[in-house]
TORDOTI-964233 format. One record per atom (N, C-alpha, C, O, CB): x, y, z negated; residue in three letters; residue number from 1; atom name. Coordinates in steps of 0.001 Angstrom, whole numbers. Glycine has a CB too. Layout:
<pts>
X;Y;Z;ala;NUM;CA .
...
</pts>
This chain:
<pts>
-25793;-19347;-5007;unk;1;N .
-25012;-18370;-5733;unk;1;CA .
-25260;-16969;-5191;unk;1;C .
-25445;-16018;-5950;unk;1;O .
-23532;-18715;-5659;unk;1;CB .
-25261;-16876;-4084;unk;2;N .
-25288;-15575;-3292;unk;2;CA .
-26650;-15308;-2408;unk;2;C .
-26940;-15996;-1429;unk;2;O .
-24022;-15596;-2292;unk;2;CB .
-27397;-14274;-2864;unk;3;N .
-29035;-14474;-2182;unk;3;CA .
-28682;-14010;-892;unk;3;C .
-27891;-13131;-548;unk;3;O .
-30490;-13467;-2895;unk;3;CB .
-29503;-14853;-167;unk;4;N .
-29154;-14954;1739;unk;4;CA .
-29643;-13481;2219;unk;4;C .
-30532;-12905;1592;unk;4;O .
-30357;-16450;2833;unk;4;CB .
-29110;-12973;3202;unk;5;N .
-29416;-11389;3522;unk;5;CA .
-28820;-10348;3128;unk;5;C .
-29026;-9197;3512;unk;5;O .
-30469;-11011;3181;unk;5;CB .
-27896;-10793;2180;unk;6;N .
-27146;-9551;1605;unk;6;CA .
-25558;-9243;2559;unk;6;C .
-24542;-9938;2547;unk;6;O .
-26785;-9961;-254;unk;6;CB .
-25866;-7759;3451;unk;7;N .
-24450;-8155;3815;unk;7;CA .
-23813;-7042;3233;unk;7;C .
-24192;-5926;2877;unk;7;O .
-24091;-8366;5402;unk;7;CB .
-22178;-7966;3232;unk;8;N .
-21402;-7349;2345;unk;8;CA .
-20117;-7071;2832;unk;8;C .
-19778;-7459;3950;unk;8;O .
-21338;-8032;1242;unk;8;CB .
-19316;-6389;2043;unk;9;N .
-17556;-5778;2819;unk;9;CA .
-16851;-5843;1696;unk;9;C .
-17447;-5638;639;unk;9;O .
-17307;-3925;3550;unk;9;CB .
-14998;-6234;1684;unk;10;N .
-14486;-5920;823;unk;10;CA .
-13933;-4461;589;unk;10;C .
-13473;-3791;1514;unk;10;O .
-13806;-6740;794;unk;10;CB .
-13991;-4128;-393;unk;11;N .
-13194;-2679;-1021;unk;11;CA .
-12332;-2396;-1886;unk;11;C .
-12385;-2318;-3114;unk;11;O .
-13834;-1923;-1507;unk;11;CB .
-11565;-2255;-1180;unk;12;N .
-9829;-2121;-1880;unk;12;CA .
-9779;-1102;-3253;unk;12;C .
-10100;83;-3340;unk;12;O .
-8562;-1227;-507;unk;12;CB .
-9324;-1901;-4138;unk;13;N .
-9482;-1394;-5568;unk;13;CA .
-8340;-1907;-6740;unk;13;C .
-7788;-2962;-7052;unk;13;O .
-10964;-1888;-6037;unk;13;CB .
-8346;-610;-7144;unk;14;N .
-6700;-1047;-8293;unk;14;CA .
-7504;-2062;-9709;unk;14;C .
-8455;-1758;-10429;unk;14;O .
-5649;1149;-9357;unk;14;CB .
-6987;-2821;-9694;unk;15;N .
-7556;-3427;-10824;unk;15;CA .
-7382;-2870;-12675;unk;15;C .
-6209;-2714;-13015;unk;15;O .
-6953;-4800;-10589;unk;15;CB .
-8097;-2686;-13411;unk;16;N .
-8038;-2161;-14838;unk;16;CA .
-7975;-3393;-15747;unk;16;C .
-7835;-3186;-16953;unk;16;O .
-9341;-1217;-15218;unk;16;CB .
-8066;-4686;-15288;unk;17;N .
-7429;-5495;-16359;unk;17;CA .
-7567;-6683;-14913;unk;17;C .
-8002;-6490;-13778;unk;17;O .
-8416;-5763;-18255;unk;17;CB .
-6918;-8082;-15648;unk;18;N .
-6763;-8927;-15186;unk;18;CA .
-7294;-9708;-14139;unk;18;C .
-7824;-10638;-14747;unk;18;O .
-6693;-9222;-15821;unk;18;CB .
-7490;-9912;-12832;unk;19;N .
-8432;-10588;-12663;unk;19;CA .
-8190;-11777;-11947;unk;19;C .
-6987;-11912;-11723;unk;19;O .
-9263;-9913;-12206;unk;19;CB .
-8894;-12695;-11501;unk;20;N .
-9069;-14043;-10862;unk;20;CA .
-9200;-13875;-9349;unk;20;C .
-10237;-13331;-8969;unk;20;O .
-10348;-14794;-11438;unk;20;CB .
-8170;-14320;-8275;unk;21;N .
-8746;-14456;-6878;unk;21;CA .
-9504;-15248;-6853;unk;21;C .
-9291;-16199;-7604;unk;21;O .
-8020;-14714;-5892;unk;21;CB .
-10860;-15281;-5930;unk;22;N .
-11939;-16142;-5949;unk;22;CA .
-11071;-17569;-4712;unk;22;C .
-11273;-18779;-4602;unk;22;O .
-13658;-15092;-5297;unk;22;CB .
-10313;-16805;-4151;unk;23;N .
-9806;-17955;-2773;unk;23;CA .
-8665;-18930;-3030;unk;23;C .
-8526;-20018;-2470;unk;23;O .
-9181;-17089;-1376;unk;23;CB .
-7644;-18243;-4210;unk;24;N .
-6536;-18609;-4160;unk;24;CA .
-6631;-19673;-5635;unk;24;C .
-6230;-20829;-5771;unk;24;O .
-5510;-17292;-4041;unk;24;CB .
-7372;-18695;-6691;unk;25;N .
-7154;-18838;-7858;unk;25;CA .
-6260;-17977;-8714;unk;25;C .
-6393;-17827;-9929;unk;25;O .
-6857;-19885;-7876;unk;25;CB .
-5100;-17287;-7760;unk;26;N .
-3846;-16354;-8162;unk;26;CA .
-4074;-15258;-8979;unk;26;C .
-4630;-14307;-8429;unk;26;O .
-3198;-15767;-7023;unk;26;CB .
-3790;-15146;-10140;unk;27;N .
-3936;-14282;-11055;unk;27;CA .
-3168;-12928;-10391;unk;27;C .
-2096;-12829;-9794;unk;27;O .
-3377;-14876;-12436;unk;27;CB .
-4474;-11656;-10861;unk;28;N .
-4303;-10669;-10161;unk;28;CA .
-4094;-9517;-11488;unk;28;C .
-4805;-9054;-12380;unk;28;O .
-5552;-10514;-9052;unk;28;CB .
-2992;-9408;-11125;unk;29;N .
-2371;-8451;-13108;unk;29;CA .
-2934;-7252;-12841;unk;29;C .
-2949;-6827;-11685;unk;29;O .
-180;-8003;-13633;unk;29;CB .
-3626;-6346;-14183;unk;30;N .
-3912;-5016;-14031;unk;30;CA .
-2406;-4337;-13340;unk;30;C .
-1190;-4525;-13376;unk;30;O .
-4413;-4378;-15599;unk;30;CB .
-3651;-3237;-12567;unk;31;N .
-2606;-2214;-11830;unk;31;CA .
-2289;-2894;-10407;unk;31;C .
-1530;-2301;-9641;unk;31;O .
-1043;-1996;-12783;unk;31;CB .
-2743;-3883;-10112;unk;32;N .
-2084;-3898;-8700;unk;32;CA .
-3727;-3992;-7757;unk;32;C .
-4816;-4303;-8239;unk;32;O .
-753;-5570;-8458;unk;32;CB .
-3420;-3607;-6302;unk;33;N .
-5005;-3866;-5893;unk;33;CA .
-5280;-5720;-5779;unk;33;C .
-4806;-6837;-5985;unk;33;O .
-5333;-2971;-4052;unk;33;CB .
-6444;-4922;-5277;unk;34;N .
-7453;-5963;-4850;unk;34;CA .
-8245;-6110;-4439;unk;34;C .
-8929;-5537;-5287;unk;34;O .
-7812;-6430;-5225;unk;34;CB .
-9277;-6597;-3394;unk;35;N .
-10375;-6036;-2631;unk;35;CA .
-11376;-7310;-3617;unk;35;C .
-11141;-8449;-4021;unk;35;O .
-10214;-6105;-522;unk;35;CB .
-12853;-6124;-3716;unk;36;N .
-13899;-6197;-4276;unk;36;CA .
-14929;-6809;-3376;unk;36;C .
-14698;-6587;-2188;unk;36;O .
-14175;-5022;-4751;unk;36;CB .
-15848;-7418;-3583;unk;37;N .
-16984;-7709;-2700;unk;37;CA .
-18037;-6750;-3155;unk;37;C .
-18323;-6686;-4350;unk;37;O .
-17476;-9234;-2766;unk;37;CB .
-18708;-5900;-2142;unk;38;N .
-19823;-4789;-2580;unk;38;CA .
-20799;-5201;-1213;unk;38;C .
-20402;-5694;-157;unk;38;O .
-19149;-2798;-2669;unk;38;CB .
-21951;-4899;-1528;unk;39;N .
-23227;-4894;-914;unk;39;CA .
-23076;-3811;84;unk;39;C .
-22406;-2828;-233;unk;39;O .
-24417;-4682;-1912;unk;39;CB .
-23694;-3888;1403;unk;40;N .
-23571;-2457;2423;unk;40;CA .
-24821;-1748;1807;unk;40;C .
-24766;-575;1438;unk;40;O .
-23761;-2727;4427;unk;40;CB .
-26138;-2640;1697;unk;41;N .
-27429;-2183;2094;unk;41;CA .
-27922;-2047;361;unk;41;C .
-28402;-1049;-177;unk;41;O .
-28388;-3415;3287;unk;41;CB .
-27594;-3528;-337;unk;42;N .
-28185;-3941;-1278;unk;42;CA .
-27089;-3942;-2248;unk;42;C .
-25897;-3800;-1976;unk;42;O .
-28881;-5110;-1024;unk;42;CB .
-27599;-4114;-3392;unk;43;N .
-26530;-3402;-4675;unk;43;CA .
-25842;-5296;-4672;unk;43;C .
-26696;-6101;-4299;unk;43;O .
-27708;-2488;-6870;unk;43;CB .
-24650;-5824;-4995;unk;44;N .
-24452;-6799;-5354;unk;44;CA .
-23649;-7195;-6895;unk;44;C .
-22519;-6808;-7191;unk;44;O .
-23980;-7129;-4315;unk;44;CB .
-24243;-7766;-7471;unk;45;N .
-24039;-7944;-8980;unk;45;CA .
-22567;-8280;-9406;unk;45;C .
-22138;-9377;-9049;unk;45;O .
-24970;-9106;-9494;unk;45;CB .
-21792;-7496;-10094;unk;46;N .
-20456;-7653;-10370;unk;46;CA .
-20101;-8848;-10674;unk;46;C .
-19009;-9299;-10328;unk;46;O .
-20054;-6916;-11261;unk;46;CB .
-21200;-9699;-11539;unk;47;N .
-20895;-10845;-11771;unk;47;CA .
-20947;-12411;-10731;unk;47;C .
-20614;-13531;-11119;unk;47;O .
-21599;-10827;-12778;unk;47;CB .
-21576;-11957;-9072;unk;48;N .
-21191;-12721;-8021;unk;48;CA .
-20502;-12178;-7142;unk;48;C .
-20282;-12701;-6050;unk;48;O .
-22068;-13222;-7470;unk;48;CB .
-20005;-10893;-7556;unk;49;N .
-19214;-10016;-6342;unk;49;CA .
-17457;-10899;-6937;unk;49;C .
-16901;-10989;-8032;unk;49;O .
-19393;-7523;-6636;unk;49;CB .
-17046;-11491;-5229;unk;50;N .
-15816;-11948;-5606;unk;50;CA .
-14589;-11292;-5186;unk;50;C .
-14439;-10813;-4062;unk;50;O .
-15748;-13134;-5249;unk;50;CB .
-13814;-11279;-6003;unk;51;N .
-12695;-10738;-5966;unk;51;CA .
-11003;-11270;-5153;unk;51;C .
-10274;-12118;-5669;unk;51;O .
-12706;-10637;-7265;unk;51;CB .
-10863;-10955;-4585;unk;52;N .
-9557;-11080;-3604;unk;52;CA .
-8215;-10948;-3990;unk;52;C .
-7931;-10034;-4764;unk;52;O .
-9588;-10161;-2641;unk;52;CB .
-7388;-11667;-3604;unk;53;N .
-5947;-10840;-3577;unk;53;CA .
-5378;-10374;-2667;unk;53;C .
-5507;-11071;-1660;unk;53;O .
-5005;-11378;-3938;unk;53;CB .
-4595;-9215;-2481;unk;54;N .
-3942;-8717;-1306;unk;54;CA .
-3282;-9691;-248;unk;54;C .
-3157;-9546;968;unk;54;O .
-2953;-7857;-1774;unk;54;CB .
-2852;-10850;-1178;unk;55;N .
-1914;-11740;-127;unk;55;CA .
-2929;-12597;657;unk;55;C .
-2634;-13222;1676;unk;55;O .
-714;-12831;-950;unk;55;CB .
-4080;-12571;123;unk;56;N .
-5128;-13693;940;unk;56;CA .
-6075;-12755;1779;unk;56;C .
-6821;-13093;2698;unk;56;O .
-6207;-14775;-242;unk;56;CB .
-5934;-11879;1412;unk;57;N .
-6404;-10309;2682;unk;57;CA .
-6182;-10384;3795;unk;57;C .
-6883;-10532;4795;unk;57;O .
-5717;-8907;2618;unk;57;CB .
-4477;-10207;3497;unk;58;N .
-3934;-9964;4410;unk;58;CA .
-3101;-11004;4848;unk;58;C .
-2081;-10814;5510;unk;58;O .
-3460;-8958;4245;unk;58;CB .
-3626;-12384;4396;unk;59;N .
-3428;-13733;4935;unk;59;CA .
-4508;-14252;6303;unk;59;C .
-4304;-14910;7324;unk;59;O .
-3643;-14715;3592;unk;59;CB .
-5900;-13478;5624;unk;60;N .
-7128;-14365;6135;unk;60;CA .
-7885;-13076;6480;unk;60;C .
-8764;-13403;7277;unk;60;O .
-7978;-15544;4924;unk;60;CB .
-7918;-12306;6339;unk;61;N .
-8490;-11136;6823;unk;61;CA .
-10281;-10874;5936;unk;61;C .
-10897;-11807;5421;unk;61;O .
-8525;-11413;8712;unk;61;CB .
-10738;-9549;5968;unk;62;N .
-12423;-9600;5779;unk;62;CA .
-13083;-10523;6345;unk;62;C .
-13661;-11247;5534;unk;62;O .
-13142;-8502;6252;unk;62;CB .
-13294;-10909;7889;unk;63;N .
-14214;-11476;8493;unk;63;CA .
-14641;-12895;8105;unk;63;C .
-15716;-13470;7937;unk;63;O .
-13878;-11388;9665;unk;63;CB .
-12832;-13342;8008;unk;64;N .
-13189;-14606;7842;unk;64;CA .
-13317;-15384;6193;unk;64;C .
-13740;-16526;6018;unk;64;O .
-12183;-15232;8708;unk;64;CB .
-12817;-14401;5045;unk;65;N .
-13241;-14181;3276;unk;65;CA .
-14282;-14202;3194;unk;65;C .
-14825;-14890;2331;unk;65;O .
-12952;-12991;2455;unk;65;CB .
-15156;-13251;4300;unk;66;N .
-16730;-13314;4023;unk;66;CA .
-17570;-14318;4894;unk;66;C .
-18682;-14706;4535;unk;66;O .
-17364;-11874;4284;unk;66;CB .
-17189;-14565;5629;unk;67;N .
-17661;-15697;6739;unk;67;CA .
-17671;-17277;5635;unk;67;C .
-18596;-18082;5529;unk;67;O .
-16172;-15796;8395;unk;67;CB .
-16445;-17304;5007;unk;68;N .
-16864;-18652;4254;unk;68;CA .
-17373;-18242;2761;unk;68;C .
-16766;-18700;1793;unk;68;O .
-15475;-19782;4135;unk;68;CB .
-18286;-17533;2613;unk;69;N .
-19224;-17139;1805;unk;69;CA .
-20821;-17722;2518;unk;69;C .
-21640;-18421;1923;unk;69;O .
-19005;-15456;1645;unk;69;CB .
-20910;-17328;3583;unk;70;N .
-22084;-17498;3923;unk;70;CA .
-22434;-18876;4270;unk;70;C .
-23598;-19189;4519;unk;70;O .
-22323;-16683;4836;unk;70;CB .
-21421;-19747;4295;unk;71;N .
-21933;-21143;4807;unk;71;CA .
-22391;-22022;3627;unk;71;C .
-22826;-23155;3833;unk;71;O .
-20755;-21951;5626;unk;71;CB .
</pts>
């Protein structure tokens, strides 16, 4: 799903319509945030960049959201 080498960070962002946590499943209503998955180096495609909810953020932190990406 995700080409190996790409490293990436989440970025905190108000959402403009609905979206899906990739961790929880928890529907994320326009207008509230949400952290984005973006590429540091390399551009990453909106359509594998996954999306977060605040409560699993700041449940589970960046390191470890993106850490079980890479395995």
């Amino acid at each position: 799903m995700m080409e190996r080498g790409i490293e990436t960070c989440l970025v905190k962002k108000v959402g403009r319509y609905t979206e899906v946590c990739t961790n929880c499943n928890k529907e994320i209503p326009a207008g509230e945030f949400y952290y984005l998955e973006e590429g540091l180096k390399k551009h990453l495609h909106s359509l594998i960049a996954r999306r977060v909810c605040s409560t699993c953020y700041t449940k589970y932190g960046e390191r470890i959201l993106i850490k079980e990406r890479e395995k």
